[in-house]
Structures are given as structure tokens and as C-alpha cells.
C-alpha positions as CSV (number, residue, x, y, z in Angstrom):
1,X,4.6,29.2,-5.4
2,X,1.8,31.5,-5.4
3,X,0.8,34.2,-3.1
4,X,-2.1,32.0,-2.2
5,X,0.5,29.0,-1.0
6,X,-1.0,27.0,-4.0
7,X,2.2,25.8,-6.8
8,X,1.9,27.3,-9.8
9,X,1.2,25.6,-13.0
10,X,4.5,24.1,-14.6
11,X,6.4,23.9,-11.5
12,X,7.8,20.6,-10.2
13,X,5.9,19.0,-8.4
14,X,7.5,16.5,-5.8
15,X,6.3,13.4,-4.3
16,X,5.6,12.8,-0.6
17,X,5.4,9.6,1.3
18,X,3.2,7.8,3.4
19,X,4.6,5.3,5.3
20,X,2.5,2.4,6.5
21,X,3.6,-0.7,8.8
22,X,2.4,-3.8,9.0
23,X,0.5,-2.6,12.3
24,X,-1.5,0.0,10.4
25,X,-2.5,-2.7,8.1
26,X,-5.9,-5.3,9.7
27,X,-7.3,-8.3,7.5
28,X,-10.7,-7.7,5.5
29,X,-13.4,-9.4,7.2
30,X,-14.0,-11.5,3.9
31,X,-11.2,-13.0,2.7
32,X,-8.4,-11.1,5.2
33,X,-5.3,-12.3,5.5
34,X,-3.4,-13.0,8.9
35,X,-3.6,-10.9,12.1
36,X,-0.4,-8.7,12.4
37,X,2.2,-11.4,14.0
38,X,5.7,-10.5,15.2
39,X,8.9,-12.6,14.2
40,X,12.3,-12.7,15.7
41,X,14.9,-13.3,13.5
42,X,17.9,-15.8,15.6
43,X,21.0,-13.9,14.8
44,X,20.6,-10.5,15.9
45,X,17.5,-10.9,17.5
46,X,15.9,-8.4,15.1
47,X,11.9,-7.8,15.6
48,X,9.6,-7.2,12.4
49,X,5.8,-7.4,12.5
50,X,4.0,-8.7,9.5
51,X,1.1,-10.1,7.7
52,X,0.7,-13.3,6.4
53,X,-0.9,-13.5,2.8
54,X,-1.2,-17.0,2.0
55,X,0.2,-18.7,-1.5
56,X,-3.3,-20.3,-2.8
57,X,-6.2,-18.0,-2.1
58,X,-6.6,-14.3,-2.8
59,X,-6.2,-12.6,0.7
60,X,-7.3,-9.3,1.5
61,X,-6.1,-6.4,3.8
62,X,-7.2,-2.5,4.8
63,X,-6.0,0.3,6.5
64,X,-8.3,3.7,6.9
65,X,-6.4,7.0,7.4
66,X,-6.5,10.8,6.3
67,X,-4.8,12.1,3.4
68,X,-3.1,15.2,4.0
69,X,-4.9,18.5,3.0
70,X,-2.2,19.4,0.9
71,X,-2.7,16.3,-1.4
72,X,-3.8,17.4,-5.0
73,X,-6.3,14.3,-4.9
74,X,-4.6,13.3,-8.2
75,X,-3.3,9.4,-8.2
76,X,-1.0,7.8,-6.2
77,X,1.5,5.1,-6.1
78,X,2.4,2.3,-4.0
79,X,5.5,0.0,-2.9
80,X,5.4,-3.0,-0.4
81,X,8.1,-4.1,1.5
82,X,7.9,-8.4,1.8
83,X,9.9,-11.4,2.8
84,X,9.1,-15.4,3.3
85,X,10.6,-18.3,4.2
86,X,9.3,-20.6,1.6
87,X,10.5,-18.9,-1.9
88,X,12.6,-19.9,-5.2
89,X,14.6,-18.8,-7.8
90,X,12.5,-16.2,-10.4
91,X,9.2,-17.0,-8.4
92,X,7.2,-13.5,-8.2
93,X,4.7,-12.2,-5.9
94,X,2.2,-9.5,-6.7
95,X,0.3,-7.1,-4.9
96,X,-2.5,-4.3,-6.2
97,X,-4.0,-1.4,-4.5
98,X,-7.3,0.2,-4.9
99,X,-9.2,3.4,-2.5
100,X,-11.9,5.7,-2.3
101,X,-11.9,9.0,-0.5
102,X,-15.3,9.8,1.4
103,X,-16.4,13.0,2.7
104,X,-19.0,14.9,4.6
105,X,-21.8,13.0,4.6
106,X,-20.9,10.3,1.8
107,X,-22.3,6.7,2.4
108,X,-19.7,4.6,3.3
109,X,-20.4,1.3,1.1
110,X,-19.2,2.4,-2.0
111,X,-16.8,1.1,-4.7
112,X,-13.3,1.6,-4.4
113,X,-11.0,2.8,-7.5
114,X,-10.0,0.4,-10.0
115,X,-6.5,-1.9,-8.5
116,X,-3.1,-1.3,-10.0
117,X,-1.0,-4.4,-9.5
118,X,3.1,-4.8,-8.9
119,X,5.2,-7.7,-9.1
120,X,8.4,-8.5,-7.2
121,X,10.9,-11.3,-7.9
122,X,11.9,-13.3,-4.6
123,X,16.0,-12.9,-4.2
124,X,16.0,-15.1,-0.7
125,X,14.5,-16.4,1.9
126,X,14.6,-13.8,5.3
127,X,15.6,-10.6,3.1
128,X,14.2,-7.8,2.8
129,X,12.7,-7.0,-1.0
130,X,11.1,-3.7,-1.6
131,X,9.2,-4.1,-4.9
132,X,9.0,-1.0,-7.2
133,X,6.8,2.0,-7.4
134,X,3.4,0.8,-8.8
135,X,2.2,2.5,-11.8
136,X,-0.5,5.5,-11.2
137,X,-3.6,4.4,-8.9
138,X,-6.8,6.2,-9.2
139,X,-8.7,6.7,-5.6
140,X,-12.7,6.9,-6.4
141,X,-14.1,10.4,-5.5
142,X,-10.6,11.8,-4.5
143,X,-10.5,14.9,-2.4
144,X,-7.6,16.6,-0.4
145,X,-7.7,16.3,3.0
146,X,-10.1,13.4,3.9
147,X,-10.5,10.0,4.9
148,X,-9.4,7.3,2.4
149,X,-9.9,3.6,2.3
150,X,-7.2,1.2,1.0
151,X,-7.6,-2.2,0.5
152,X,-4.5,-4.5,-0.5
153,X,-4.6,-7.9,-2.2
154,X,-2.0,-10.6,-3.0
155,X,-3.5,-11.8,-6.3
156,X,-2.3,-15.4,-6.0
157,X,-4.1,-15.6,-10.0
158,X,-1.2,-13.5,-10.8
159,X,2.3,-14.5,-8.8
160,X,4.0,-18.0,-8.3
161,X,5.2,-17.9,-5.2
162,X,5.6,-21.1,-3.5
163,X,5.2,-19.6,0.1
164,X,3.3,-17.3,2.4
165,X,4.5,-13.9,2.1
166,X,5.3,-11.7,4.8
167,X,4.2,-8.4,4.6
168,X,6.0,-5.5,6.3
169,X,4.7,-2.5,4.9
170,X,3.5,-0.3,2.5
171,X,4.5,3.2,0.7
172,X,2.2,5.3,-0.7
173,X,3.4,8.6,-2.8
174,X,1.2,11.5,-3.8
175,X,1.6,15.0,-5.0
176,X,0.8,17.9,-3.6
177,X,-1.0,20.5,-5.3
178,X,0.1,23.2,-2.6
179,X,2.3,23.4,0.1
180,X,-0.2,24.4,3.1
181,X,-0.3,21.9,5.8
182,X,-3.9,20.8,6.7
């Protein structure tokens, strides 16, 4: 660490995490996918919220929020946590990711980042199934410490599920490129 609280080149560099529920998600006006719904699971009487993505069309969903200031606007990746009552045996879902940072003064209707897609592979019905860490997403006009648009699509073109999926949330991991807090 430097004595100006930026990392110094060649030093590890660890990842934070963003943590993002289902409730943070909202459907895209064109194209969105379900409202946030709650489920109770009979056994235990266990709660979840989630998002419906349907299994024939391309479904879209967004969330707004503030990357940290310590951030080194570099890429990021992504996880989703899913489940669905309708799934079989090697059938995958797949999810991608895409953003663009805005600040001061930046019209707001501009193109996001290219998508970065992941795949999962159901295991059962009701469980929980994390996928893994998404391969490096670039987020257009990236800048530590301001607002960020995300938009996530199931890209039906892409997955065989045989069901709706359930989405519970999403991880995002970045770097930080110092360690002040702003």
C-alpha cells in the first residue's frame, strides 16, 4: 500500500463482493421478466423471493446501484443463485450480464458493455444451485465510484431448461484499485 492509500503495482489484488437479492433485481420494461414473488417452501416453512425467467422467450432484468469508490473500474464478474420446479437431468440454464457506468452529466441512453454468459447444470428440483464465477465482464465507460446499470438476461437461445427458473440473486466481484472507502 502506498502512502497515498492507492495498492502498489504487483501487489495482490483481492476481490470484493456485491451481493444482490432478488428484491434489488425489477423486470425491464421490454421484455422483463416476472415481478419479485415470494415462495414458501412446506417443510420448514422457509421464505425465498425470486424472479421468474420464463423457458421460451429471452427475459430481461435490471438493477441500478453505485459502485464503490474504491473499485479500480477494471471488469467484473458475476454468479447467480437459481432453482425451479420443472428441471431434468443435464438440462442447463444460462445467464449473461452486461453495464455501463454514467457520470456527471452523461446521457443516460447509452449502450451497455458487451454480455458475458454462464451456464449451470440443474441437480434438482427446490435446491439451491449457485452457478460459477462468469468469465471477465467489461462495464462501458467504467469509473470508480458511480452509478452503474446492470441488465441480466436468461438467453433461452442458449440453455435447455425445461422450466421457469427462479432467480434468487446475483454476485458481482470487482477489484479494488485502493483501499480508501468512498
Amino acid at each position: 500500500l502506498g502512502t497515498d492509500g492507492n495498492i502498489k503495482e504487483g501487489t495482490a489484488t483481492p476481490y470484493k463482493t456485491i451481493s444482490l437479492d432478488a428484491r434489488a433485481w425489477q423486470p425491464t420494461t421490454t421484455s422483463g421478466c416476472a415481478s419479485v414473488a415470494t415462495q414458501e417452501e412446506a417443510g420448514q416453512d422457509i421464505d425465498y423471493d425470486y424472479l421468474a425467467f420464463d423457458k421460451d422467450t429471452d427475459e430481461n432484468a435490471f438493477v441500478n446501484i453505485w459502485m464503490p469508490g474504491n473499485w479500480d473500474a477494471g471488469v467484473i464478474q458475476f454468479r447467480y443463485l437459481w432453482t425451479t420446479e420443472a428441471g431434468g437431468a443435464a438440462e442447463t440454464v444460462t445467464f449473461e450480464l452486461a453495464g455501463g457506468s454514467f457520470t456527471d452529466d452523461d446521457a443516460i441512453d447509452q449502450a451497455n458493455g458487451t454480455a458475458v454468459e454462464i451456464a449451470d447444470t440443474w441437480t434438482a428440483d427446490g435446491d439451491s444451485q449457485y452457478s460459477a464465477w462468469s468469465g471477465d465482464v467489461t462495464i462501458a465507460r467504467a469509473a470508480a465510484g458511480e452509478w452503474v446499470h446492470f441488465e441480466l438476461m436468461r438467453d433461452v437461445s442458449e440453455d435447455d431448461l425445461g422450466g421457469d427458473v427462479r432467480l434468487i440473486g446475483v454476485q458481482i466481484r470487482y477489484k479494488e484499485g485502493s483501499y480508501n472507502h468512498f
